[in-house]
N, C-alpha and C positions, 0 to 999 in steps of 0.2 A: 496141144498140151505143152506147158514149158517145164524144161529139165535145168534143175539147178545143180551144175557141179563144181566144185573146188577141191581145196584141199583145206587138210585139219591135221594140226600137230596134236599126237595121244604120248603124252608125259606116262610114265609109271615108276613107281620103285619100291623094290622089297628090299626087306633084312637082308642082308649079305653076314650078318655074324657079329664076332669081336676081333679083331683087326690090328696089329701094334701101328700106331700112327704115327709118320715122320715128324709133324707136327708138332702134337700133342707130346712126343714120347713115351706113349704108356698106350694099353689097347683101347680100344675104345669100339661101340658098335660103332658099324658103315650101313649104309644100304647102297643099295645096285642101282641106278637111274638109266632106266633106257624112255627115248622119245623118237618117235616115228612121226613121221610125215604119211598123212594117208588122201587116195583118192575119195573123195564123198560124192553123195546123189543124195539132194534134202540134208544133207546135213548128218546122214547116216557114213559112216566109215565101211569102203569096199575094199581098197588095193592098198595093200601098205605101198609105197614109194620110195622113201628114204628113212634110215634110221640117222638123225642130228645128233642124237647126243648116246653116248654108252660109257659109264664110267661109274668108277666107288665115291662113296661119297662120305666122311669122318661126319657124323652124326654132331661131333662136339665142334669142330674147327669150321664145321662148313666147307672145309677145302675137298678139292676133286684130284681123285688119284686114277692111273692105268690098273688095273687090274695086280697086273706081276710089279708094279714101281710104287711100293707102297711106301718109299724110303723121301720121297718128297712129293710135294701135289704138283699136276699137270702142267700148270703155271713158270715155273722156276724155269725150266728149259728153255721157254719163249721168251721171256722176259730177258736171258743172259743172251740171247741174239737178236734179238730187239734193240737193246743198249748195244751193242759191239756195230751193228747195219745202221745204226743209227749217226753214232757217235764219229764209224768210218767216213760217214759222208760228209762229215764238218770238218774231216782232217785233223780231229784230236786225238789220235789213238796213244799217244804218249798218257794219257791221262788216265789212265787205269785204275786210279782211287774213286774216282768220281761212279765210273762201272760197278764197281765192291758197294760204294756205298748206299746207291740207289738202289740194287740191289737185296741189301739188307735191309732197309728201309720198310722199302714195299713188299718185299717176300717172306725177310726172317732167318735167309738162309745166301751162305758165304757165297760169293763169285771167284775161285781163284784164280791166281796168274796164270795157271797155267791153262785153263779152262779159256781166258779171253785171249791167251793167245791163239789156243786152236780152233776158238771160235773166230780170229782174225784171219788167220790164213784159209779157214773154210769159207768167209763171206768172201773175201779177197781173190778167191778162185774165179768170181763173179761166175760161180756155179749155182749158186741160190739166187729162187726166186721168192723174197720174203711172202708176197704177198698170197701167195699160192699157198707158200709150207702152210700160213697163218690159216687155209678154210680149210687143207687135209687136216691141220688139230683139231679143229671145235668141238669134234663130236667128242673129245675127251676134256672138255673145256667145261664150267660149270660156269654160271654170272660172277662169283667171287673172284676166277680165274682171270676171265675176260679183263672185267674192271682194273684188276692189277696190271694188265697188259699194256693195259691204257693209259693208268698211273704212268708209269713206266716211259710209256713213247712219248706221254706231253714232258714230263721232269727233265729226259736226256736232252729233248729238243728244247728244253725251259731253258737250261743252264748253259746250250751251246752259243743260242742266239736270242737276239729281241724276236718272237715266234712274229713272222709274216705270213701274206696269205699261203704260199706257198707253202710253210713249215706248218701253217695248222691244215691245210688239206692233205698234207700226207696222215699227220695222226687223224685226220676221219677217215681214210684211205685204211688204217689198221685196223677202227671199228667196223667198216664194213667188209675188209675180211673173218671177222670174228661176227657178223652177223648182228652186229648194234648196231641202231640210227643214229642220228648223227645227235639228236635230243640229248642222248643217253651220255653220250660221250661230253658233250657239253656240262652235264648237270656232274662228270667226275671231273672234268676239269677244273670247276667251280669248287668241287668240294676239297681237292687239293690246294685249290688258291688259298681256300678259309683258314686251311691248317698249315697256311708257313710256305705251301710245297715242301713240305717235311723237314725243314732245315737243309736243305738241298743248296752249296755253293754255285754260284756260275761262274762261268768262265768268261760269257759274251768277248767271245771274238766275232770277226769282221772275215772268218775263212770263208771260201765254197759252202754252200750250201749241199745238203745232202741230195740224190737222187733219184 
């Protein structure tokens, strides 16, 4: 007799209510999104295994929020230390407008000085390890989330330098801490390309490369 077993991701999500949304500014319904990772036999669901994703969800915005952090989506965090680890590594940290602006760009929401500075002496402790922080997030990460992450690492890396192999295997290096193939990442990079890269200036210096 042969036993077929794998695994199978089980999506679900109810109502969570009406919600004031960071967003949005005004309430809006959410629902709750939980996805498990389960052991199967045929294809039947036995062991749960892993829960990937737990998070709210703004019905209108699509954005994914924490539970208690309903004052911005999941995204904004990563994104403002993404740019600061990113940007450190090219030896541009004087350039702080460029941080704000991508920023606002792709999020919607401010980056302040005082915020990239203490996200500079937090990366600069070389206490962080981005790529790790990046798979303890996901499960509060929604696709919308991800994507802008990604936005995000190819623009800072767009405007620092001419991207080499090097600088585009780190931004799929991000997507697959977030659990995106490399396709996926491809087809945003592309669709950044179409739109400008969002009016985004470069700098293309000839610094260090990031590490």
């Amino acid at each position: 007799m042969i036993f077929l077993f794998g695994e199978r991701t089980h999506s679900q999500s109810g109502a969570a209510g009406e919600q004031l949304c960071g967003v949005c500014g005004k309430r809006q319904p959410f629902s709750h999104v939980i996805e498990t990772n389960y052991f199967c036999l045929f294809g039947m669901r036995l062991l749960p295994i892993e829960r990937t994703a737990d998070y709210l969800r703004c019905d209108q915005c699509n954005n994914s929020f924490l539970v208690d952090q309903l004052e911005e989506p999941t995204q904004v965090a990563v994104v403002k230390r993404i740019l600061v680890y990113i940007q450190l590594g090219y030896g541009m940290q004087e350039h702080g407008d460029l941080l704000q602006d991508i920023c606002v760009k792709v999020t919607g929401f401010e980056f302040k000085e005082s915020e990239i500075e203490r996200e500079m002496r937090e990366i600069g402790s070389g206490r962080v390890d981005i790529f790790e922080l990046l798979k303890s997030l996901t499960s509060g990460l929604n696709l919308k989330a991800k994507q802008q992450i990604i936005e995000t690492a190819f623009l800072i890396t767009h405007a620092c330098c001419e991207i080499q192999y090097e600088d585009r295997l780190r931004i799929n290096l991000v997507g697959n801490a977030l659990g995106i193939p490399i396709e996926f990442v491809t087809s945003i990079i592309n669709q950044v390309h179409s739109q400008g890269c969002y009016g985004v200036r470069r700098l293309l210096s000839t610094q260090t490369k990031a590490t």
